[in-house]
KELO-289466 format. One line per 3 residues: number of its first residue (from 0); for each residue x, y, z of N, C-alpha, C, O, CB. Coordinates in steps of 0.001 Angstrom, whole numbers. Glycine has a CB too. Layout:
NUM) X:Y:Z:X:Y:Z:X:Y:Z:X:Y:Z:X:Y:Z  ...
//
This chain:
0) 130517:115279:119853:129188:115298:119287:128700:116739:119241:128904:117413:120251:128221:114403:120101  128175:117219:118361:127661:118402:117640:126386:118941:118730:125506:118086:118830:127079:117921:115924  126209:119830:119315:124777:119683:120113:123869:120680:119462:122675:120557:119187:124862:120026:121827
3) 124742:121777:119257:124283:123020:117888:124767:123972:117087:125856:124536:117186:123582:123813:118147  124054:124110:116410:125127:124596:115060:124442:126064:114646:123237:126123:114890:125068:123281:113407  124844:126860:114251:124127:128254:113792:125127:128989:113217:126302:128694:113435:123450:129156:114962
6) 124677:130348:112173:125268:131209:111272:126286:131806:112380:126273:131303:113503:124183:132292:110467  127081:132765:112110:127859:133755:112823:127286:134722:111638:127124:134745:110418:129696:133495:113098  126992:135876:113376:126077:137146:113119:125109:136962:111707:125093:137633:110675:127153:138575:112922
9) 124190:135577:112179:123198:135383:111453:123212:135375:109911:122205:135506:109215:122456:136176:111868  124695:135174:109380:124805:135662:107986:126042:134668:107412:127272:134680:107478:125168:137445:107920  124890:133698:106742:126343:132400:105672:127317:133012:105478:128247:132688:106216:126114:131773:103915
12) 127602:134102:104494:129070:134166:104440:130101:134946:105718:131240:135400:105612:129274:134906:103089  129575:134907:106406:130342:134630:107911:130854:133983:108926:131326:134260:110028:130098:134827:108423  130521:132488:107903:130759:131256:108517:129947:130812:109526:128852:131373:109578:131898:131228:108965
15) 130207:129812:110491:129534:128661:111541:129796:128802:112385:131020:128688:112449:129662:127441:111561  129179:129125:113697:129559:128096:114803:128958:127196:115360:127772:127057:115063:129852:128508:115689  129507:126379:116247:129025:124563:116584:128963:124774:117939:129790:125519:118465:130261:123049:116167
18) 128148:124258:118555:128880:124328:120294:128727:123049:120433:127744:122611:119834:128076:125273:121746  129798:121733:121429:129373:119953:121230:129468:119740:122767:129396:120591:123654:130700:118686:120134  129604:118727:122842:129250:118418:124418:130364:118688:125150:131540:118631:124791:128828:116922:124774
21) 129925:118973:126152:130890:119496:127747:131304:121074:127568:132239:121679:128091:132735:118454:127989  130135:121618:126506:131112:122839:126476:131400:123690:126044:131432:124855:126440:131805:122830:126412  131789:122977:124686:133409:123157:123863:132147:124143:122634:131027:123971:122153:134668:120962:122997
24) 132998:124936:122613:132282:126072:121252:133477:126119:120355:134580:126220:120892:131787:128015:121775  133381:126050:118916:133863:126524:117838:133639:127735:116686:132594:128357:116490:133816:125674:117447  134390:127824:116275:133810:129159:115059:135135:128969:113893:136357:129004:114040:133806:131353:115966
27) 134267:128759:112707:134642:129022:111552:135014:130077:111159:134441:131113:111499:134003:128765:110934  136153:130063:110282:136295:132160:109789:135739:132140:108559:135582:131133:107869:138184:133100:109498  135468:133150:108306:134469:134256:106843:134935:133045:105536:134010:132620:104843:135524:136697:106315
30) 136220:132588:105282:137123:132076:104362:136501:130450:103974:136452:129821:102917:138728:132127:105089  136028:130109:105516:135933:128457:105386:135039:127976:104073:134065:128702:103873:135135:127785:106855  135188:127004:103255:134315:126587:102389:133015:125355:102356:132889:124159:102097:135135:126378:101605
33) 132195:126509:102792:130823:125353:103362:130411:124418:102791:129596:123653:103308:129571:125795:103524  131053:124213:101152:130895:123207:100662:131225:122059:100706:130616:121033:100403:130982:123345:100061  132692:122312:101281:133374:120940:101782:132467:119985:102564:131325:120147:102994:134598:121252:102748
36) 133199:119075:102616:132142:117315:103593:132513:117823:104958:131649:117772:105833:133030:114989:103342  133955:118412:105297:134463:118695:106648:134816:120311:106820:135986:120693:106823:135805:117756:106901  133752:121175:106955:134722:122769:107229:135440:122919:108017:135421:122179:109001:134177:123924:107541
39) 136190:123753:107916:137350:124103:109221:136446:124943:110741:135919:126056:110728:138828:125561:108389  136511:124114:111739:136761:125501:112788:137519:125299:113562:137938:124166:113803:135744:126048:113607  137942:126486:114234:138580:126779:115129:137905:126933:116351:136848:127513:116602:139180:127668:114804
42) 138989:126083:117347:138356:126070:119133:138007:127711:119720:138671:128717:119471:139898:125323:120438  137232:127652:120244:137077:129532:120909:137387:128853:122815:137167:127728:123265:134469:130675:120534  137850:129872:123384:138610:129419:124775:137540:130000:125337:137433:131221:125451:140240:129964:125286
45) 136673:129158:125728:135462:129208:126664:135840:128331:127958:136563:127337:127884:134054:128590:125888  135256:128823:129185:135371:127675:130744:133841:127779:130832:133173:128794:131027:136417:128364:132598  133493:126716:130677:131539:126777:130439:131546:125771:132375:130674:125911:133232:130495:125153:128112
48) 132578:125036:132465:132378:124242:133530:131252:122710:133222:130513:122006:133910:131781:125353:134643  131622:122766:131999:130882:121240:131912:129190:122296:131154:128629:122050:130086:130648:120043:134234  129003:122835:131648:127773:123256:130932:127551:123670:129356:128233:124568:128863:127409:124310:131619
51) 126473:122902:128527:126659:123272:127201:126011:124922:127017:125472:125688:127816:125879:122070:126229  126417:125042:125332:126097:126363:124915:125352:126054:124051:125600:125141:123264:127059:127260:124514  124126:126866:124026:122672:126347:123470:122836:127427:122434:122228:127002:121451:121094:126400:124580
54) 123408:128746:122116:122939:129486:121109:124118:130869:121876:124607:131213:122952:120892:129641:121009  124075:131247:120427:125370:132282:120259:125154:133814:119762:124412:133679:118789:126370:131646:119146  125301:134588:119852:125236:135907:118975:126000:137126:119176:126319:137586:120272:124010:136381:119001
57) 126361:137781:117647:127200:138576:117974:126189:139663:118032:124985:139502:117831:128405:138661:117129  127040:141279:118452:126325:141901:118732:127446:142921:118065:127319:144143:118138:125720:141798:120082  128047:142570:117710:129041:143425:116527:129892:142638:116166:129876:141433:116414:129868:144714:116929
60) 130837:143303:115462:131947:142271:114724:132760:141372:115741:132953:140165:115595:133136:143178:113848  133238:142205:116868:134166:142158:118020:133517:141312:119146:134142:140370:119634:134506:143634:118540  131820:141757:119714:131420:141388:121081:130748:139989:120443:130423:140345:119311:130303:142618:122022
63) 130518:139117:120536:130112:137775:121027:129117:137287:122395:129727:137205:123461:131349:137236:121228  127856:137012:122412:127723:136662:123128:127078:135048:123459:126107:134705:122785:127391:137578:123362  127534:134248:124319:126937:132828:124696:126122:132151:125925:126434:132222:127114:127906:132138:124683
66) 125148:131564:125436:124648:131221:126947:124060:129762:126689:123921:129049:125696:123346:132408:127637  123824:129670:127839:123128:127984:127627:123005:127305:129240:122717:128149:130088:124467:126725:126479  123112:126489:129536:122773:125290:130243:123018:126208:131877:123933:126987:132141:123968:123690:129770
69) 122014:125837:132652:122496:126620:134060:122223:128073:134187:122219:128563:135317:124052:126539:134259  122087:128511:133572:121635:130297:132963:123208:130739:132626:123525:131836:133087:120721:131718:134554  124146:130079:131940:125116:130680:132109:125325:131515:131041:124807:131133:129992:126010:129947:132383
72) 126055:132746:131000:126567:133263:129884:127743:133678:130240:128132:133953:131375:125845:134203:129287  128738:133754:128490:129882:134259:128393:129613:135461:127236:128794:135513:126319:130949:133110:128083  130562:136315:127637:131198:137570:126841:132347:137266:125761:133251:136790:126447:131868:138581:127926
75) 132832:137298:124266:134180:137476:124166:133850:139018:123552:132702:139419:123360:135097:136241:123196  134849:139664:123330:135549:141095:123061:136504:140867:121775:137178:141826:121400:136538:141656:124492  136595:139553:121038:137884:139679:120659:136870:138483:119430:137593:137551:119079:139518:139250:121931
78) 135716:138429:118931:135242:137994:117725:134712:136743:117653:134252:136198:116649:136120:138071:116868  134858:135983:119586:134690:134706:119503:135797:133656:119526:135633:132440:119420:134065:134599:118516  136865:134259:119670:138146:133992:119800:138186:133583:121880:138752:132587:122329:139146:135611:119048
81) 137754:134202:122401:138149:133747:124014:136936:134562:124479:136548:135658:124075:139918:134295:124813  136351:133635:125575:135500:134075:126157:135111:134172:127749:135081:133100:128353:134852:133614:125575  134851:135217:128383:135036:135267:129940:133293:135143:129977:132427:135423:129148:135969:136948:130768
84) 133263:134718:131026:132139:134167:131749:131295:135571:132470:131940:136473:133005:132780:132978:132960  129997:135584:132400:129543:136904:132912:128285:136616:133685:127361:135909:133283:129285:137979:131741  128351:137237:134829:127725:137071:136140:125953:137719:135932:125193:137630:136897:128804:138055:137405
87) 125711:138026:135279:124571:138532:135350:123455:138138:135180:122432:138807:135037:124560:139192:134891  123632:136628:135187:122333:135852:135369:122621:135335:136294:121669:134640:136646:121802:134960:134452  123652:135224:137136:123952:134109:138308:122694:133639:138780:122493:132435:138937:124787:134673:139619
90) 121638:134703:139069:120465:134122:139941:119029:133288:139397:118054:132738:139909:119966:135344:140647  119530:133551:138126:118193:132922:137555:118342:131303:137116:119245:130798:136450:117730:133831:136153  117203:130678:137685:117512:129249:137841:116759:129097:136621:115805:129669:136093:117064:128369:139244
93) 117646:127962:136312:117125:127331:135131:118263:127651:133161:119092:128511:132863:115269:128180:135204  117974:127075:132764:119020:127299:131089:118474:128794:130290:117331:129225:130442:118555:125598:129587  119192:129255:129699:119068:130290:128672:119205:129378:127011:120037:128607:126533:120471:131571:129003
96) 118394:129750:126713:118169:129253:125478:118058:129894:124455:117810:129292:123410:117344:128680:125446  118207:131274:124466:118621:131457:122636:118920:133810:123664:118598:134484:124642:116075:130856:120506  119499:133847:122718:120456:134891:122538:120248:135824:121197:120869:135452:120201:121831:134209:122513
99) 119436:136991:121081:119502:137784:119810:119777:139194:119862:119101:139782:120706:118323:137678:119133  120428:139773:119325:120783:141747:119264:119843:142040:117831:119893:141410:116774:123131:142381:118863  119059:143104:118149:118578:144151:117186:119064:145251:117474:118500:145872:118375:117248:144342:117089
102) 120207:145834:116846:121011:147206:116501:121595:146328:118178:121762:145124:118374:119987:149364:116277  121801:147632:119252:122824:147640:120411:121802:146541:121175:122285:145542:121708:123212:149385:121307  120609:146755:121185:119667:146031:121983:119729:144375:122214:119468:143572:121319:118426:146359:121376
105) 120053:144071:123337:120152:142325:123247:119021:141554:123989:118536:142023:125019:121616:141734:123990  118659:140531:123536:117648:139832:124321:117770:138368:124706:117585:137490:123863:116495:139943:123647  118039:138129:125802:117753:136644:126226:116785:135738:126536:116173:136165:127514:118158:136478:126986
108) 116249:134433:126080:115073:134346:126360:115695:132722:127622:116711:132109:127294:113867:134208:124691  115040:132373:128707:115376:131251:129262:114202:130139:129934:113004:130091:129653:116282:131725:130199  114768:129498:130660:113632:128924:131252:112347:129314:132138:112564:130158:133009:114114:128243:131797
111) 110983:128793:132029:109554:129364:133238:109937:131379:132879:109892:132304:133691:110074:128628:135926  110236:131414:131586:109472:132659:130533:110891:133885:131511:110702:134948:132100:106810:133140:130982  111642:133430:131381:112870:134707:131813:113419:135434:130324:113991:134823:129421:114562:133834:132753
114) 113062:136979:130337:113652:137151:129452:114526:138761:130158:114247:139571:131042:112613:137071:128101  115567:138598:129254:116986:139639:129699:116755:140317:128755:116203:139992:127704:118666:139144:129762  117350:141754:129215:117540:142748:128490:118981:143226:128261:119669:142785:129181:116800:143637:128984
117) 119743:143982:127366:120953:144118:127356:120914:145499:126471:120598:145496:125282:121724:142824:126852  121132:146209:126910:121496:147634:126032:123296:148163:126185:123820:149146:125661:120332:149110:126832  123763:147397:126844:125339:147903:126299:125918:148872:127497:126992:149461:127376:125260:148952:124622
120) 125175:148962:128544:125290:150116:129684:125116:149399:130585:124060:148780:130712:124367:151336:129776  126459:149278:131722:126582:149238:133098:125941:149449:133994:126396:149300:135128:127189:149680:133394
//
């Protein structure tokens, strides 16, 4: 089952991704034809641990980022293709719910008004 669906890097002809229950995230490539009844995607190798992914964004062609249920977020490096899990909300209780980059700048917004900052620096 479908839980949500959104552009990749905010832009139709860049195709879809879906995230459905327990988890599981997909992504369409640039090629797929949105017209079809059924588009193609492809599985992305996420370990969410049972937790869904509420919202997605890239932050360039390459970085990917996901978060959702639990405050969790993942990183991929590689377009959305595989994704490692990233510790930097560990402490904040409650879901992350949407994920956006303006230029390098990233913003998370989550539950009881948490919002993250992300500039690309360690």
């Amino acid at each position: 089952i479908i839980d949500v669906m959104g552009f990749a890097n905010e832009k139709l002809e860049e195709g879809l991704w879906m995230s459905l229950n327990g988890g599981l995230l997909e992504v369409s490539n640039k090629n797929t034809d949105l017209n079809s009844q059924e588009p193609e995607f492809d599985p992305s190798s996420i370990k969410t641990g049972g937790y869904g992914i509420i919202d997605v964004a890239w932050r360039n062609k390459n970085e990917v980022w996901a978060v959702g249920g639990g405050g969790t977020m993942h990183v991929s490096k590689d377009g959305g293709k595989t994704f490692k899990f990233d510790n930097s909300a560990d402490d904040i209780p409650g879901n992350l719910y949407s994920v956006k980059f303006f230029k390098d700048t990233g913003f998370v917004l989550g539950s009881d008004g948490v919002l993250l900052r992300y500039t690309g620096m360690a």
